[in-house]
C-alpha positions in Angstrom: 34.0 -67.3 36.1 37.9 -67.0 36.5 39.3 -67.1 39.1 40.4 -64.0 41.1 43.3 -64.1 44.1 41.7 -61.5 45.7 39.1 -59.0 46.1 38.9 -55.5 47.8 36.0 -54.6 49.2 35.4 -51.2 50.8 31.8 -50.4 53.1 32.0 -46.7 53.3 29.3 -45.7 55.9 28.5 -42.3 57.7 31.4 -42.0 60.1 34.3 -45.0 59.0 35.2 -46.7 56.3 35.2 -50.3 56.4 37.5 -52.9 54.0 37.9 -56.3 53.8 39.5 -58.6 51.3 37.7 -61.6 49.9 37.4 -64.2 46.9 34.2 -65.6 45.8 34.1 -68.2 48.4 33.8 -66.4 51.1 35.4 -63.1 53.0 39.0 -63.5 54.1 40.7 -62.9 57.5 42.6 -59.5 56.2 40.8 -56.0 56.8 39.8 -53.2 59.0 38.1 -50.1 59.8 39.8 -46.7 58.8 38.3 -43.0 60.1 39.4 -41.3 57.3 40.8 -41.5 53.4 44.2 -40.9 54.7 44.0 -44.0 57.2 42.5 -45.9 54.5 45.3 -45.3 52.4 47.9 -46.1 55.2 46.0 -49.2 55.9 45.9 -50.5 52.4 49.9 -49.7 51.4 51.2 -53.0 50.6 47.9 -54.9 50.1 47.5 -56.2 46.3 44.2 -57.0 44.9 42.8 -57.9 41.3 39.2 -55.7 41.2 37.6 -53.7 44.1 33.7 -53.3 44.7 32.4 -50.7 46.8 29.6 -49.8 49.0 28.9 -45.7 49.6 26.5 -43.9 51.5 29.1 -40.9 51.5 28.5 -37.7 48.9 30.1 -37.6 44.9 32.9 -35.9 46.0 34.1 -38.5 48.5 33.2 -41.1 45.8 35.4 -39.9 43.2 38.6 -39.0 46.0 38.0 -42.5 46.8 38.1 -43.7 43.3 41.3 -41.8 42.8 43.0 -42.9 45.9 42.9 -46.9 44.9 43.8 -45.8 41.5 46.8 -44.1 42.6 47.6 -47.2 45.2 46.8 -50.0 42.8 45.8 -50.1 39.2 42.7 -52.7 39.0 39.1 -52.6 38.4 36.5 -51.0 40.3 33.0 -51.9 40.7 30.6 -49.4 42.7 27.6 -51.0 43.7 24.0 -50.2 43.6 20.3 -51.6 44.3 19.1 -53.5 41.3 15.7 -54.2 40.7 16.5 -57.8 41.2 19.9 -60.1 41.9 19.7 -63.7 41.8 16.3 -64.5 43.6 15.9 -61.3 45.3 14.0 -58.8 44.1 13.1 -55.1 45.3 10.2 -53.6 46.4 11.3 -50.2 45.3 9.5 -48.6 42.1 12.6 -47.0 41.3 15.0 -49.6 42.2 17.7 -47.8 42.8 16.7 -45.4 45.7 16.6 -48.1 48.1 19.9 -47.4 50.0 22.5 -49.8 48.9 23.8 -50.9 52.5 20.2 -51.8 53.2 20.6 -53.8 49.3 23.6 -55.8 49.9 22.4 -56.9 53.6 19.2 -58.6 52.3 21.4 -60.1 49.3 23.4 -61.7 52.2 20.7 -62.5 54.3 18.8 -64.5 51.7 22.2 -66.1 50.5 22.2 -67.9 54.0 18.4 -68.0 54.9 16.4 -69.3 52.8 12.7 -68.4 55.0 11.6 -65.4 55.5 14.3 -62.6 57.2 14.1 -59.7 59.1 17.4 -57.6 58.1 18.1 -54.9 61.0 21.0 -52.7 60.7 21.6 -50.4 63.5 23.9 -47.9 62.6 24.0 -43.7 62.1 20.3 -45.2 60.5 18.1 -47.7 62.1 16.9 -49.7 58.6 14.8 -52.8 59.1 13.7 -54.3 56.0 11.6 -57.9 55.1 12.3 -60.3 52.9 10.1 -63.0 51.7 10.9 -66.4 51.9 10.4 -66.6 48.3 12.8 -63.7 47.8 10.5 -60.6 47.2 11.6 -57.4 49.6 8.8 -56.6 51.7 9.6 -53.1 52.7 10.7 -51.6 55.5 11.3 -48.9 58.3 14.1 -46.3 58.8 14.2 -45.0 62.2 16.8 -42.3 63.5 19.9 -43.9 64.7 20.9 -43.7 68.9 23.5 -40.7 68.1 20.7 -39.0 65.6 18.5 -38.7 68.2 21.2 -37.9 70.6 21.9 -34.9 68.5 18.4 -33.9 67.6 17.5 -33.1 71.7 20.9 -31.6 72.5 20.9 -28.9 69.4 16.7 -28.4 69.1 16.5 -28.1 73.0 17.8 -25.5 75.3 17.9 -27.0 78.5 19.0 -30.6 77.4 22.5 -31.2 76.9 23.9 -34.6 76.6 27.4 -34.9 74.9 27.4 -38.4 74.9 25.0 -41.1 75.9 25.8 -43.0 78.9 25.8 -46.7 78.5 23.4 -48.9 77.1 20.4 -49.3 79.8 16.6 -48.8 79.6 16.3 -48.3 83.2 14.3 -45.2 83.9 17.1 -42.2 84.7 17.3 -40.1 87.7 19.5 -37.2 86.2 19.1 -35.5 82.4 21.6 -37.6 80.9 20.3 -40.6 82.8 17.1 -39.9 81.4 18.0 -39.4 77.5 19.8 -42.3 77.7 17.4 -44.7 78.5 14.7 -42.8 76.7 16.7 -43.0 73.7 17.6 -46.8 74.1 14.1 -47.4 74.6 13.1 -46.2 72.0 15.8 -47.7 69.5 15.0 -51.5 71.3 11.3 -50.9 71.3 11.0 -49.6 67.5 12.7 -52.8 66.0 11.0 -55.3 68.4 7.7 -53.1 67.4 8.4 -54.5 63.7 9.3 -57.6 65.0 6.3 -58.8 66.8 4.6 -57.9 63.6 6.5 -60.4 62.0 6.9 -63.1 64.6 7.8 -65.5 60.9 10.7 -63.5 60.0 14.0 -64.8 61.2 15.9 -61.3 63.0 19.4 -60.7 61.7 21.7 -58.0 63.0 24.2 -55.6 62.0 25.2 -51.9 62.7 27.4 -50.0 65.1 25.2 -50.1 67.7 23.9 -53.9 67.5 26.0 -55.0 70.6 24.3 -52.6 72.3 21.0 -53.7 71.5 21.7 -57.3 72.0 22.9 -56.3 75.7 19.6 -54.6 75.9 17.9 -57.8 75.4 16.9 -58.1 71.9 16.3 -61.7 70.1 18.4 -61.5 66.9 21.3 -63.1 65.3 24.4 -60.7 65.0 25.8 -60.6 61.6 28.4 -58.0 61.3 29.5 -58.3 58.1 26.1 -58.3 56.3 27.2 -55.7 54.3 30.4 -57.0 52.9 29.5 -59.9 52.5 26.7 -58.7 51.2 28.7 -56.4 48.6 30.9 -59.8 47.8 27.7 -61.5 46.5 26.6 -58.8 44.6 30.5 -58.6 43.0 30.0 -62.3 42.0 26.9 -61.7 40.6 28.6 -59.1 38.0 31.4 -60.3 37.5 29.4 -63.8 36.5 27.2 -61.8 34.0 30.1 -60.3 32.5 31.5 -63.5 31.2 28.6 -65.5 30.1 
């Protein structure tokens, strides 16, 4: 494969827009998090690369101002990634391959790449996605659970006596006011659902990503904290193309 200087690579999630430069060795020190296009933009002025890849949970219409906005700033290649049905030794459980959300994807592809028994892939974010992963490669399945600001949300606007604008900090301690009390309920049951899976699977080494995977750690939960999963993730599945396109 030749050789590239650099590579852009851009996790576009529910609420900010992650982007980190990298080569095939390995992610590099330059990157951040941006809110919005516009401080995506600001962010990147300046910043050269040779082909970008990039990882979207966000609707068409961002896609496509996204794809025009690094067109505008920098005329290269641009990959945007999806599940496959297989990549490298991993392979999806998903009848129709490319359902499987491709966040979820690109963590297992990173999780096998440095584990080679049996994972557990948790990433705690607007989502909380928990998928297995064979030692021999195969995707087990997995769980999606409501994220802690999901169900935040869903008991403020479907209740009328329950209003919580934000949650307080992370405790499972039971509550002695309503906010108190949502709180810990909700952290309960966020720490509770992915240790639920986890006892199951007592084989499965835990791996941890997500928003709110500090929080869950501080809450007590056994799991190695990987917060680029997904980039690195998304840089595997870049080499992988980029590989088949030359040989």
């Amino acid at each position: 494969m030749t050789t590239m200087a650099a590579w852009l690579l851009l996790d576009v999630g529910n609420t900010a827009i992650k982007w980190r430069l990298a080569d095939e060795h390995g992610l590099l020190e330059s990157g951040g998090v941006a809110a919005d296009l516009s401080a995506l933009r600001e962010a990147l002025r300046g910043v050269a690369w040779q082909t970008s890849a990039v990882s979207s949970v966000a609707t068409d219409e961002f896609n496509a101002s996204l794809r025009d906005m690094l067109e505008a700033l920098h005329a290269a290649p641009m990959w945007h990634a999806t599940a496959d049905a297989r990549c490298g030794d991993l392979i999806n459980a998903y009848p129709k391959p490319q359902q499987l959300g491709v966040d979820r994807w690109l963590a297992m592809l990173a999780a096998r790449a440095g584990n080679r028994g049996p994972v557990c892939v948790i990433d705690a974010g607007t989502a909380i996605t928990i998928d297995l992963v064979s030692a021999s490669g195969q995707h087990e399945g997995g769980y999606i659970l409501p994220g802690v600001e999901l169900m935040r949300r869903a008991l403020t606007n479907e209740t009328g006596r329950i209003q919580v604008p934000e949650l307080a900090s992370p405790t499972t301690q039971a509550g002695a006011d309503s906010v108190a009390c949502v709180s810990a309920g909700i952290w309960h049951a966020a720490l509770g659902g992915v240790q639920s899976v986890l006892a199951e699977h007592p084989d499965h080494a835990p791996l941890l990503t997500g928003g709110s995977a500090d929080a869950l750690l501080e809450l007590g939960l056994n799991a190695e904290s990987r917060p680029d999963l997904v980039l690195d993730g998304l840089r595997l599945w870049l080499r992988h193309k980029l590989d088949d396109r030359v040989s």
